[in-house]
N, C-alpha and C positions, 0 to 999 in steps of 0.2 A: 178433407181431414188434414190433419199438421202431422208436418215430419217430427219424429221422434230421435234423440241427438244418437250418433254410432256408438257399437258397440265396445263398451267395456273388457269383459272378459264372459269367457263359457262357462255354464254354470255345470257343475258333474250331479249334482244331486240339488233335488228343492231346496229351494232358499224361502225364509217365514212369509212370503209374499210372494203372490203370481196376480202380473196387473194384466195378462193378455196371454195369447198364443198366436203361433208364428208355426200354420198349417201346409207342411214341404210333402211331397213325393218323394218314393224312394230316390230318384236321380239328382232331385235338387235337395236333400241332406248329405252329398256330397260339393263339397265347394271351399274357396278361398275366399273369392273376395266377389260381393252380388248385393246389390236395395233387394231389399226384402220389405212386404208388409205384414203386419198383422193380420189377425181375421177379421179387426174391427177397419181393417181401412189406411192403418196408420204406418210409414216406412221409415226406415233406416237402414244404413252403411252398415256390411258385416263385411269386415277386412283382417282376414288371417293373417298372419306368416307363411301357413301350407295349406295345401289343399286336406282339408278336414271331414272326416265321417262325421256327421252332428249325431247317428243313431249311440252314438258314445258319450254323446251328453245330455243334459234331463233340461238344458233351455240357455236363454242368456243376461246376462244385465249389460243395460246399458250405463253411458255415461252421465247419468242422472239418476240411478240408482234402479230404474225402475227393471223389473223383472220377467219376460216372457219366455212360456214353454214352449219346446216343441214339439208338436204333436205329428204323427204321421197321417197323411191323407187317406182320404180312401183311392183304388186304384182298381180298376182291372184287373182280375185274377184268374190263377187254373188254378182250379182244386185239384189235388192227384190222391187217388183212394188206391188200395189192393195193397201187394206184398211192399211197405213204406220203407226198409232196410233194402231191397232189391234197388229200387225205383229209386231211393236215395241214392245211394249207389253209381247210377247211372248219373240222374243231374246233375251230380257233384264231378263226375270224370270228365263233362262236358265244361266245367265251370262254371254253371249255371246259380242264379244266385235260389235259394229256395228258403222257404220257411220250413221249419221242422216243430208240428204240434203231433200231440199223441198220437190222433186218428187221422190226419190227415196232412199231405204235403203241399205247399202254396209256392207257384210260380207264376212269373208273368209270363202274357201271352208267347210262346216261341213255337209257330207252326210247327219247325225244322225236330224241336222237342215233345212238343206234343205228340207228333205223327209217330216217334219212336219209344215215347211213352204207352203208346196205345197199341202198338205191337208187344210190346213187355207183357201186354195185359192191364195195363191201369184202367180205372175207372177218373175220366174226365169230366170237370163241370166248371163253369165261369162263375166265378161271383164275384164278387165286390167288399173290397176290406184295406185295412191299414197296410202292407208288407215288410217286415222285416224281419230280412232273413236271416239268418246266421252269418256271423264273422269271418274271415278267412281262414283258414286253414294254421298261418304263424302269427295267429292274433291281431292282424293288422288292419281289421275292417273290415274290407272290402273284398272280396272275390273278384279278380282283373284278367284271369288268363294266368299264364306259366309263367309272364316276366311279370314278378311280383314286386321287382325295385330294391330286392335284398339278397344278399347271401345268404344259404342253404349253412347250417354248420354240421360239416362233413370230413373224413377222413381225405386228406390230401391226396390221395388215388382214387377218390371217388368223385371229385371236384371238377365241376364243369361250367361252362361260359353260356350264357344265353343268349348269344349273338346269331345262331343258328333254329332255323325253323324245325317244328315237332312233329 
């Protein structure tokens, strides 16, 4: 198949025409700069400024106008069932990334999680779906752990350095 010319700019919302889709994992919807291909086969340059969340945008145009979404993969999953506020709870204190639907909560595989999911009492099951989990905590995508790369806005006696382990 023929390469398709690099990346234009990210699209935030559909644009009147979709010529393809560009089918990522949740780990490669995080990225700067990567050849990517479509689902038909065809590749192109996507070269950021910064390292970018794509689950925050709805696709891309290229520098030929033409326009592809992005869809999320399917992937390996836990299903997590039982008390979903409790078990949320928990995920979220470990920084775990999760999906949060009505009746059920979606993580990827994490033995270390799992095991202490199913002591809580969860009901465990593997399936197979898209993942995408909720955002950070200060709106910034991603869920990374405690150094989140920003200042907390805090009362100057409450203000701390995260140079130090937790």
């Amino acid at each position: 198949m023929t390469d398709l010319p690099p990346l234009r700019r990210l699209l935030k919302t559909a644009s009147g025409r979709c010529d393809g889709a560009v089918i990522l994992d949740y780990d490669a919807r995080l990225v700067r700069r990567k050849r990517l291909q479509t689902a038909e086969g065809r590749g192109f340059l996507l070269d950021l400024a910064e390292v970018t969340n794509l689950d925050d945008w709805w696709g891309f145009e290229l520098e030929d106008g033409t326009t592809l979404e992005i869809v999320p993969a399917d992937e390996a999953l836990v299903e997590v069932k039982g008390d979903l506020a409790r078990l949320a709870w928990h995920i979220g204190n470990r920084h775990t990334p999760c999906q949060i639907e009505e009746t059920r909560l979606l993580i990827r595989h994490d033995h270390v999680i799992e095991a202490m999911l199913a002591q809580l009492g969860a009901r465990l099951r593997k399936v197979t779906g898209p993942f995408t989990p909720e955002g950070g905590a200060y709106g910034h995508g991603r869920t990374m752990g405690h150094d989140h790369g920003h200042v907390h806005e805090q009362a100057p006696t409450l203000a701390h350095r995260h140079d130090h382990a937790h």
